[in-house]
DRENKE-29998 format. One record per residue (C-alpha): residue number from 1; residue in one letter; x, y, z. Coordinates in Angstrom, 3 decimals. Layout:
{seq = NUM	type = A	X = X	Y = Y	Z = Z}
...
//
This chain:
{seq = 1	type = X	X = 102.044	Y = 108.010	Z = 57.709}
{seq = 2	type = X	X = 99.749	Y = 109.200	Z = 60.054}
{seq = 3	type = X	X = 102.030	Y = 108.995	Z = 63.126}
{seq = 4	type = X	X = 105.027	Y = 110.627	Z = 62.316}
{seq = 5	type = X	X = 103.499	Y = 113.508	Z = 60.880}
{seq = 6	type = X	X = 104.896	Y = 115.401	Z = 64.037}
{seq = 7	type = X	X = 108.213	Y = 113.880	Z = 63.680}
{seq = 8	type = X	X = 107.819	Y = 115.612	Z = 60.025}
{seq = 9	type = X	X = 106.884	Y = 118.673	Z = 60.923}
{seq = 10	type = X	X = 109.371	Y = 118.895	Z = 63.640}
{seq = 11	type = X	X = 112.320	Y = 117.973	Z = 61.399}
{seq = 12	type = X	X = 111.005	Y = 120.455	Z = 58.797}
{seq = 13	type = X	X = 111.443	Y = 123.061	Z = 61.432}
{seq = 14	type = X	X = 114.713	Y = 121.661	Z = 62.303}
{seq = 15	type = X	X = 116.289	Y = 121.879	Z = 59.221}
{seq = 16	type = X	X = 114.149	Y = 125.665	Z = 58.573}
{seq = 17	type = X	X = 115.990	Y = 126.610	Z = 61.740}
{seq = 18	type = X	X = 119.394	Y = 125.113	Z = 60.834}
{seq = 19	type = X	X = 119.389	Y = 127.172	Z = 57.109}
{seq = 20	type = X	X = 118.656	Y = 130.453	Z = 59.117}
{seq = 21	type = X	X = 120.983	Y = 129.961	Z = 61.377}
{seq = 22	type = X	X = 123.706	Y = 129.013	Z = 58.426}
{seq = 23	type = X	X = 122.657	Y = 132.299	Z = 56.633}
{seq = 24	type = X	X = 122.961	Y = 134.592	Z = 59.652}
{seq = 25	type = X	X = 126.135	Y = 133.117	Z = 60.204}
{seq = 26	type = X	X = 127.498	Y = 133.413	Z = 57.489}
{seq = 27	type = X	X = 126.747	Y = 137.451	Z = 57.254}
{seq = 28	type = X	X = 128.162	Y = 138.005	Z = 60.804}
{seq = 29	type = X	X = 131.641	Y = 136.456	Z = 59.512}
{seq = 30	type = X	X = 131.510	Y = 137.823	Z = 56.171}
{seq = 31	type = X	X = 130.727	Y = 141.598	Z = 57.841}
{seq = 32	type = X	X = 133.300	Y = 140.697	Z = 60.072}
{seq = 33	type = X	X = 135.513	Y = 140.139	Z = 57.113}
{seq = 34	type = X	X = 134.757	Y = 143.734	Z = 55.679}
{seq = 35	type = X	X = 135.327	Y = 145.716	Z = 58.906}
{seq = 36	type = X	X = 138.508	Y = 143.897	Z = 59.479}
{seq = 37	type = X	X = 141.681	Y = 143.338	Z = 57.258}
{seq = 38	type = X	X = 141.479	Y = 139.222	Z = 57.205}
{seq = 39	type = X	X = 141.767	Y = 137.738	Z = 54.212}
{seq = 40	type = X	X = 138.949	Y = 135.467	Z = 52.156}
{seq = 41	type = X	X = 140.615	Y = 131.983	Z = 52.912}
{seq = 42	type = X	X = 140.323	Y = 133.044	Z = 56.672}
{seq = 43	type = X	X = 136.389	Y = 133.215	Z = 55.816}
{seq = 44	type = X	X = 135.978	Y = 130.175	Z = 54.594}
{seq = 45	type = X	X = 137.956	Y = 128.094	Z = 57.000}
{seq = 46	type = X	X = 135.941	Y = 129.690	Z = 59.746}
{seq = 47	type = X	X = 132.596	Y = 129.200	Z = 57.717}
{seq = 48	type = X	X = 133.836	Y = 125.822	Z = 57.533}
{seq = 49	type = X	X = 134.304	Y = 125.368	Z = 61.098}
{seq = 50	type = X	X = 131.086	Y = 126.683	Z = 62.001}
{seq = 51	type = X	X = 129.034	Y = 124.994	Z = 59.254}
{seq = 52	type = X	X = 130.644	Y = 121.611	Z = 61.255}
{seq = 53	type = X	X = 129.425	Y = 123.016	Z = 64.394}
{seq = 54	type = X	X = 126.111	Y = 123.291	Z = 63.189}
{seq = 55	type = X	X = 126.020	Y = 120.357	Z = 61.744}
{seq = 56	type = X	X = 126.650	Y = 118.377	Z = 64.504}
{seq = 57	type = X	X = 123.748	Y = 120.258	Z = 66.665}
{seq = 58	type = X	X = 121.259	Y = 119.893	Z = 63.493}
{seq = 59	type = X	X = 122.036	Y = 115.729	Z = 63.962}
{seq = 60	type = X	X = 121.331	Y = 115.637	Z = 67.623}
{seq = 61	type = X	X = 118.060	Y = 117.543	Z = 67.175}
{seq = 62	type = X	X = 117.073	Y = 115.284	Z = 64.356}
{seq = 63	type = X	X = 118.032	Y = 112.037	Z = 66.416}
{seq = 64	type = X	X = 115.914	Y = 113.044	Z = 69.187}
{seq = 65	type = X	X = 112.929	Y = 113.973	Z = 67.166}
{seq = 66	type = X	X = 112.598	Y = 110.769	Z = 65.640}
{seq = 67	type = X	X = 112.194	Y = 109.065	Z = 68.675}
{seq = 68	type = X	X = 115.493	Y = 107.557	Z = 69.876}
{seq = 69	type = X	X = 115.652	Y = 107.481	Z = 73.683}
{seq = 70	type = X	X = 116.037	Y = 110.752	Z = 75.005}
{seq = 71	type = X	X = 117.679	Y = 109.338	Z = 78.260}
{seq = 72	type = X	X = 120.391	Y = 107.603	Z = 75.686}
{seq = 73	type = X	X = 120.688	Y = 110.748	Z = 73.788}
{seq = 74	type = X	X = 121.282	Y = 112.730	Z = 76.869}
{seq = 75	type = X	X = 123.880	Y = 110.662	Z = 78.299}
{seq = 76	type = X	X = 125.987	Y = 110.262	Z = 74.652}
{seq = 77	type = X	X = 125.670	Y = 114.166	Z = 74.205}
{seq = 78	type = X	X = 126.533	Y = 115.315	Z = 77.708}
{seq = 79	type = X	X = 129.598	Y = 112.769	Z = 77.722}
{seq = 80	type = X	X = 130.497	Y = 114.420	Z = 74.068}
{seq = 81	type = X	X = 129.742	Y = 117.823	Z = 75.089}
{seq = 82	type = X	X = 132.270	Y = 117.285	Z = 78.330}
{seq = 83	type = X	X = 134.706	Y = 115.837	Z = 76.684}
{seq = 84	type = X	X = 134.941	Y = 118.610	Z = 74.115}
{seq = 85	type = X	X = 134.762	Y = 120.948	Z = 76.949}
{seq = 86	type = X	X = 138.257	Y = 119.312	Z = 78.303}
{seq = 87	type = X	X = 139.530	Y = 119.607	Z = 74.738}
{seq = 88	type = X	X = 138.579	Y = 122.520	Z = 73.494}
{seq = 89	type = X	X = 140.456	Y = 124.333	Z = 76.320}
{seq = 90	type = X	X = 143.225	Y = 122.023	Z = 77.345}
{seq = 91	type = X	X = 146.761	Y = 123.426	Z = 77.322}
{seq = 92	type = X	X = 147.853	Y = 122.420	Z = 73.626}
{seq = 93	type = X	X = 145.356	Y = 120.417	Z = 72.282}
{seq = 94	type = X	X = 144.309	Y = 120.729	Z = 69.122}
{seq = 95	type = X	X = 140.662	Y = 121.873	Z = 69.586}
{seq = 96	type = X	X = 142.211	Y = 124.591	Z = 71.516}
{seq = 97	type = X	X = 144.161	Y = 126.119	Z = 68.995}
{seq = 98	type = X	X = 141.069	Y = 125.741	Z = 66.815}
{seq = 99	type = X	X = 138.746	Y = 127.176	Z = 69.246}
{seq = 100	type = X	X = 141.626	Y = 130.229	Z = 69.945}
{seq = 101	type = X	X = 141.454	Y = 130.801	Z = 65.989}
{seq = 102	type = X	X = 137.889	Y = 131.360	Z = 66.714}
{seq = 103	type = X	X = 139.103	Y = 133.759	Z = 69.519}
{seq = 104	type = X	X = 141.610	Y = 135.596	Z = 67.666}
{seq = 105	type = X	X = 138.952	Y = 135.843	Z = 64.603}
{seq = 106	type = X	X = 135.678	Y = 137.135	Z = 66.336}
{seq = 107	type = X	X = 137.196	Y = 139.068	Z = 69.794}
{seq = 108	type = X	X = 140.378	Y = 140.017	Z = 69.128}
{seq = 109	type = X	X = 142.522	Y = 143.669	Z = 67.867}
{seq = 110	type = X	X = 144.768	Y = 141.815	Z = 65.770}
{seq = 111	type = X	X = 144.467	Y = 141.484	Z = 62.179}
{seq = 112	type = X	X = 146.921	Y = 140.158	Z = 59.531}
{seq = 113	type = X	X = 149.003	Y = 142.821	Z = 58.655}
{seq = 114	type = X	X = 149.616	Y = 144.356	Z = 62.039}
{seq = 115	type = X	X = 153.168	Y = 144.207	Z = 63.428}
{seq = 116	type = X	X = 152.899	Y = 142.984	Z = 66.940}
{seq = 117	type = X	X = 155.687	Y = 142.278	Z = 69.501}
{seq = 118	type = X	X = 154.938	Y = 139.100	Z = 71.779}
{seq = 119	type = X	X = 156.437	Y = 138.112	Z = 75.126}
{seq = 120	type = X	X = 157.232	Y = 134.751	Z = 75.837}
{seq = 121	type = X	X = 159.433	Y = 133.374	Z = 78.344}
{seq = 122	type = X	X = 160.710	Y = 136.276	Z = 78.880}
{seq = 123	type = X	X = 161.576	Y = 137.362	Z = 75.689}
{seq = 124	type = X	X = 160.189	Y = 139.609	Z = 73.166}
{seq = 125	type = X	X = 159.495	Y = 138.816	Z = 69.626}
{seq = 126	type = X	X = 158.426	Y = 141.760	Z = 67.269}
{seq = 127	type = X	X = 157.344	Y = 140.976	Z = 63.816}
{seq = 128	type = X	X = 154.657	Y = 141.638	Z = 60.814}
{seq = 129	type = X	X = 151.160	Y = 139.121	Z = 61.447}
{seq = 130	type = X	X = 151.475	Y = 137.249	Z = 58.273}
{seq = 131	type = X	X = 148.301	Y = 134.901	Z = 58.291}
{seq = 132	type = X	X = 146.030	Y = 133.003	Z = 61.806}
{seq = 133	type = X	X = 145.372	Y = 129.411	Z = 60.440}
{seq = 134	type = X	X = 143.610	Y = 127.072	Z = 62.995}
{seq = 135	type = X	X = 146.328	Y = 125.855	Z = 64.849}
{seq = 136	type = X	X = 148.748	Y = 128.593	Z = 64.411}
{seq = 137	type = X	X = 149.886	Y = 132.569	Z = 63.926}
{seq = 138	type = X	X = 152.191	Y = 133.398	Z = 61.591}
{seq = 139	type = X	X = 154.457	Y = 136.229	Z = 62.158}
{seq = 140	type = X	X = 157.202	Y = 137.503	Z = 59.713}
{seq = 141	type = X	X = 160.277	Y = 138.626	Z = 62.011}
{seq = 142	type = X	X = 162.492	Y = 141.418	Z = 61.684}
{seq = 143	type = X	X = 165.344	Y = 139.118	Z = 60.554}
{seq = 144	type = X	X = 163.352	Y = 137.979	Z = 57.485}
{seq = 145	type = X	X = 162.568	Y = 134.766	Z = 59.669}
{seq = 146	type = X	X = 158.519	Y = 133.188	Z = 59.990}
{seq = 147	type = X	X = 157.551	Y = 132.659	Z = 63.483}
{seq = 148	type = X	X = 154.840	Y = 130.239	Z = 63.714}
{seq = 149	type = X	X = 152.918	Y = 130.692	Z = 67.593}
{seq = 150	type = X	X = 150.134	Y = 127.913	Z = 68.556}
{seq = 151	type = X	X = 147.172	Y = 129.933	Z = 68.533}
{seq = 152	type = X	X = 146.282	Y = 129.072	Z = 72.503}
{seq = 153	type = X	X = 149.712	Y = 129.787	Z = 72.880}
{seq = 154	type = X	X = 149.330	Y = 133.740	Z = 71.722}
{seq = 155	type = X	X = 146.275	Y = 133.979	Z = 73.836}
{seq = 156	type = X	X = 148.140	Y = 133.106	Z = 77.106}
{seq = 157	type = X	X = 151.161	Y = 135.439	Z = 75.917}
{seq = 158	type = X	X = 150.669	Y = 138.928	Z = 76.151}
{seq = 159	type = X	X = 151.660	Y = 141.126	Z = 73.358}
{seq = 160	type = X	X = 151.920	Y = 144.948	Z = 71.450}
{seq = 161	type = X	X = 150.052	Y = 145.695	Z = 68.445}
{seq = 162	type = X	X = 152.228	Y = 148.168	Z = 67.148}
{seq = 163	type = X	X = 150.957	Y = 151.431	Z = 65.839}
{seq = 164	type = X	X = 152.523	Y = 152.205	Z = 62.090}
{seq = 165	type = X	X = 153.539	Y = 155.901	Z = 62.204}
{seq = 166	type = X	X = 150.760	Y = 158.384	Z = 60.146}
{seq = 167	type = X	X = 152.439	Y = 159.211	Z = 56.684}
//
């Protein structure tokens, strides 16, 4: 037992840091959530999608703790890490509209419920911000019809958040 007391100790403070993290998380999204007019399911998918993130970091720590061969671990993670780096901003891929909902959650002046006017092509789209899912916006038109926008998509296009007159 003797010898992997540090290994131990080390993963104790792994997974002691991993909890903390989880928790602090989780207050930043859900005070985002009260200063900001997004709905609870938008929470959770985003708690979701973080909770995976830190996850995945929590696994790599614990695999080189216990001794696997750092130069092995090193090479697998930095050839994950850049691939994910290609992916998660590629034109249209899917981990770009998921890291765009993260985007449009954390950074950005929209909220659902806002009535916004995009421009794309060329031509401008006005409508009500019905609900940001991972991969897309939706946005309820003024001809009764439901736009749906890739998420990376909206953050290339530039659009109006327009201001509701002050009853």
């Amino acid at each position: 037992m003797e010898p992997y007391k540090i290994q131990i100790i080390e993963s104790i403070i792994a997974w002691s840091i991993f909890l903390i993290s989880k928790l602090t998380l989780r207050y930043f999204v859900k005070l985002k959530i009260l200063n900001s007019y997004f709905k609870n399911t938008e929470k959770n998918d985003i708690l979701k999608l973080l909770n995976l993130l830190l996850v995945v970091i929590f696994v790599v720590i614990i695999v080189v703790i216990w001794s696997v061969k750092q130069e092995n671990v090193l090479v697998v993670t930095s050839s994950l890490l850049t691939v994910f780096g290609v992916a998660l901003f590629a034109e249209m891929s899917i981990l770009s509209n998921i890291t765009a909902c993260l985007i449009l959650f954390f950074q950005h002046p929209i909220k659902v419920g806002d009535t916004i006017a995009v421009t794309h092509e060329g031509k401008e789209i006005q409508g009500e911000l019905t609900d940001i899912t991972y991969f897309f916006v939706f946005i309820k038109t003024l001809n009764k019809g439901t736009l749906t926008i890739p998420n990376a998509l909206l953050l290339k296009s530039s659009f109006l958040v327009i201001e509701k007159p002050l009853k």
